[in-house]
C-alpha positions in Angstrom: 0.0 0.0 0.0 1.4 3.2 -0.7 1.9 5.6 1.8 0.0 8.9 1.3 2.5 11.6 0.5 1.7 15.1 2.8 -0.6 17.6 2.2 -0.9 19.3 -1.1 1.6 22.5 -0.5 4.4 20.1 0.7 4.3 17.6 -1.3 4.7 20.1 -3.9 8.5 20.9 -2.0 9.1 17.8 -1.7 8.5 16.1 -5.1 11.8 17.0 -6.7 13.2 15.7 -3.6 11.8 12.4 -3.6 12.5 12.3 -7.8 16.2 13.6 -7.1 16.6 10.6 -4.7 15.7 8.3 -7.6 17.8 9.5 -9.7 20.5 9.4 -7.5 19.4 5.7 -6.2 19.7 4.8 -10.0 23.2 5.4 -10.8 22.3 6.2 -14.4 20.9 2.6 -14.8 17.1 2.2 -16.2 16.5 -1.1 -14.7 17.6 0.5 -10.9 15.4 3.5 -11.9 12.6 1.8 -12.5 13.0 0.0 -8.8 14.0 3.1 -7.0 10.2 4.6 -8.8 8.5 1.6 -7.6 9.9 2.1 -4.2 8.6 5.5 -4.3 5.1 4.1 -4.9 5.0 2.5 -1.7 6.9 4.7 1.1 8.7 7.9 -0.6 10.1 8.1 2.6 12.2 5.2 2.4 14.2 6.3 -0.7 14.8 9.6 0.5 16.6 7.7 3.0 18.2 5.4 0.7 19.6 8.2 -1.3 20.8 10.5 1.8 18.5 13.2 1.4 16.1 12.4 4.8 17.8 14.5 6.9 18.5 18.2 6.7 21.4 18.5 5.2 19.6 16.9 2.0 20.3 20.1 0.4 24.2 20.2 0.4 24.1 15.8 0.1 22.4 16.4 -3.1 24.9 19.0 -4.4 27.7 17.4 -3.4 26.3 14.1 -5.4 25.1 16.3 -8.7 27.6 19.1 -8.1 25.4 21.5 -8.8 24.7 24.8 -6.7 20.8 25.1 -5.5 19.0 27.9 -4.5 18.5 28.7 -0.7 14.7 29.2 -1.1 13.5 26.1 -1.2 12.8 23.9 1.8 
């Protein structure tokens, strides 16, 4: 069963999150995309964990993994 994601407004922050994790989880492979989507599906939560990006220094994990410089407004 899939775990309902948080109200409308936050899930809205947190979608790229949760996508970013995926790609991340994936490695550039389709096959481990696909899986990392499907764990999505059933507890989001679980693969922002997986990719490092649960806690809240998600922000500088993720640039440090993409090297890419985000902007400090988001949450």
């Amino acid at each position: 069963m899939m775990r309902d994601p948080p109200a409308e407004q936050r899930w809205a922050e947190l979608r790229e999150r949760v996508q970013m994790a995926a790609l991340l989880c994936s490695r550039g492979d389709r096959v481990q995309l696909d899986a990392a989507l499907a764990q999505a599906a059933v507890d989001w939560r679980d693969l922002l964990v997986e990719a490092g990006l649960a806690d809240s220094d998600w922000r500088a994990v993720l640039e440090r993994a993409t090297r890419l410089e985000l902007p400090e407004n988001e949450g």
